[in-house]
C-alpha positions in Angstrom: 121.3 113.9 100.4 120.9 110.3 100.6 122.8 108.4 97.5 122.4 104.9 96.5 125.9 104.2 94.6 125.7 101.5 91.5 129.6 100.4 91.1 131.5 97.2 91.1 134.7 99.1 91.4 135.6 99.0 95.1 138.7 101.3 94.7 136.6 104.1 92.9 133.9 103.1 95.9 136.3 104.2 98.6 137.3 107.9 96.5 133.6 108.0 95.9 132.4 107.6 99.5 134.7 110.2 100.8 133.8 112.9 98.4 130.3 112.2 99.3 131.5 112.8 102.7 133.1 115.8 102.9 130.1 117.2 100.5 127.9 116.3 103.7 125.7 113.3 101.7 125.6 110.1 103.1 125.6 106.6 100.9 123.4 104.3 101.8 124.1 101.9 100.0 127.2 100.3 97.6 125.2 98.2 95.1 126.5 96.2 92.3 125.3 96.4 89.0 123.8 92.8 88.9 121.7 93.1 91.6 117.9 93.8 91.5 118.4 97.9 91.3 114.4 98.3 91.5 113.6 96.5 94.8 116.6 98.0 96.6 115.7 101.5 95.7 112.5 100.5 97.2 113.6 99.2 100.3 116.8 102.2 100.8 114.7 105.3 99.5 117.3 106.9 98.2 117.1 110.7 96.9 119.7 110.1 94.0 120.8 107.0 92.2 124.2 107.2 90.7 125.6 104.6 88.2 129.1 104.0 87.1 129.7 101.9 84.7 131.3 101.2 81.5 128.8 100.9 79.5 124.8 100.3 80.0 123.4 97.5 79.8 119.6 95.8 79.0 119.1 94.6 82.4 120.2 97.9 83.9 117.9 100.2 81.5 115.0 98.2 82.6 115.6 98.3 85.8 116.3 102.2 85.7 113.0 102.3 83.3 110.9 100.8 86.3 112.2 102.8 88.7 111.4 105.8 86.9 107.7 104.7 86.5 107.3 103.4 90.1 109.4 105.1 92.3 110.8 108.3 90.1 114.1 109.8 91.4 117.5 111.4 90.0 119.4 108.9 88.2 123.1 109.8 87.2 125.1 107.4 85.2 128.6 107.9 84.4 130.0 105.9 81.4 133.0 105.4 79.1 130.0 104.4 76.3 129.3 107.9 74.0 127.2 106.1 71.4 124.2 107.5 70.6 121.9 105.2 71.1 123.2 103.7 74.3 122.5 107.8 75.5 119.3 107.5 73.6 118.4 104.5 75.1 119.8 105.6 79.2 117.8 109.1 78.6 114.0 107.2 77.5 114.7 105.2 80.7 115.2 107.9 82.7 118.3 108.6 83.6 118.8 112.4 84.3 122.1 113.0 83.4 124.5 110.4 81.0 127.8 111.6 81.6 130.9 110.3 79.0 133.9 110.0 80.1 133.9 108.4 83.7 133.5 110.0 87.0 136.1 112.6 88.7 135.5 113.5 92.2 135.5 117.4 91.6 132.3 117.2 88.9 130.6 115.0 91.1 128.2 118.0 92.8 128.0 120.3 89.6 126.6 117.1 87.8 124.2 115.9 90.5 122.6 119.4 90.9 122.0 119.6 87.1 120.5 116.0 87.7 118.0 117.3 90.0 117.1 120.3 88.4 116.4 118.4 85.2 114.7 115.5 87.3 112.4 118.4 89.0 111.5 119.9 85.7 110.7 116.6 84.4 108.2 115.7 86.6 106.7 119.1 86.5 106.3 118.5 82.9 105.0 114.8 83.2 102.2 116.3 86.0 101.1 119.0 83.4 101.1 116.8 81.0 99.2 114.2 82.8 96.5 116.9 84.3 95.9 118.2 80.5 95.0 115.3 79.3 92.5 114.2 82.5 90.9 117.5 81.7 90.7 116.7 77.9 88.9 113.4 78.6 86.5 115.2 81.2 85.6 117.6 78.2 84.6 114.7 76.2 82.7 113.0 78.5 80.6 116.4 79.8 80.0 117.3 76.4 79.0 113.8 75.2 76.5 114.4 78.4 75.5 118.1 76.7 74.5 116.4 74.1 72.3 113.4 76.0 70.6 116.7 77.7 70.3 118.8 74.5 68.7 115.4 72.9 66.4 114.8 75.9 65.4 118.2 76.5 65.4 119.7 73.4 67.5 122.7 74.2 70.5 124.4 73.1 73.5 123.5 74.3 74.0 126.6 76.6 71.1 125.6 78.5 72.2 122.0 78.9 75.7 123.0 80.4 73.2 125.5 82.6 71.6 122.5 83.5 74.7 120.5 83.9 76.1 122.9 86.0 73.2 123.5 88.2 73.3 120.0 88.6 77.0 119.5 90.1 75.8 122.4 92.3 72.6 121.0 93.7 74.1 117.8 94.4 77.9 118.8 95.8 79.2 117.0 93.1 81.7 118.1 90.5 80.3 118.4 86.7 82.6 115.4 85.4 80.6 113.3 87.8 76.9 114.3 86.7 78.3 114.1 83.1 79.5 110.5 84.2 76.2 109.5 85.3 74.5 110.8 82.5 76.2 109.2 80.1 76.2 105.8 82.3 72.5 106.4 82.3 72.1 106.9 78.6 74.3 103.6 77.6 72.3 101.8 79.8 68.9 103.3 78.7 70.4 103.1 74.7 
């Protein structure tokens, strides 16, 4: 696994690196807090992003919030900060696992694989979510074009999804499309 490491403690850096080591990751990278965390997990690539620090701060959330929506990985802080909102606030950026109370070496993989499980069931969730709601707005817009049909033709609206349908199939063309240029049709004509 390939870690980017967020730390401006080079003594910890040094325990750190070893552990990843011996656990067979490698670190590609020792960043400090204050530098531009966004553009050098674009440029490194790395699989997980681990943060230690005492406490978050505002520049840090947004960077791990952009991240998140640009270039979505595991994202493991470790913090002496328990208050609720600074975990609040870590968690809607998307940090995958807010650990209190520091880092020690021997949680280090438990923690991480957590991270990843919760990071792959995230995204699972966010594609669902993001597929439901396409397939909501392609219902709206092929039965707004039912209803241009069932206006037109005078049918019922079984025979305009018949028609709809046969359509899509003449053409090659899936129904959302036909619907599209039916209703583009009917706004212009309107």
């Amino acid at each position: 696994m390939r870690i980017m490491l967020v730390d401006e403690d080079p003594q910890r850096n040094a325990l750190l690196l070893q552990a990843f080591k011996d656990a067979g990751h490698s670190v590609v990278a020792q960043v400090d807090p204050g530098d531009n965390l966004y553009v050098r997990v674009r440029e490194l690539q790395p699989d997980v992003v681990i943060i230690d620090t005492e406490s978050p701060d505002r520049d840090t959330l947004e960077h791990i919030c952009v991240i998140s929506r640009d270039q979505p990985r595991p994202i493991v802080m470790f913090t002496h900060d328990g208050d609720s909102e600074k975990i609040r606030a870590a968690v809607k950026a998307g940090v995958s696992a807010y650990v209190v109370g520091g880092l020690s070496i021997e949680r280090i993989k438990p923690i991480i694989d957590v991270a990843m499980v919760r990071f792959d069931e995230h995204q699972a969730l966010k594609r669902d979510l993001e597929k439901t709601t396409e397939t909501l707005a392609e219902r709206k817009h092929i039965e707004r074009a039912k209803g241009v049909v069932m206006k037109q033709r005078k049918c019922t609206e079984d025979e305009a999804f018949r028609l709809l349908r046969k359509m899509a199939m003449d053409r090659n063309m899936r129904m959302i499309d036909v619907a599209n240029s039916i209703n583009t049709a009917a706004d212009i004509l309107a």
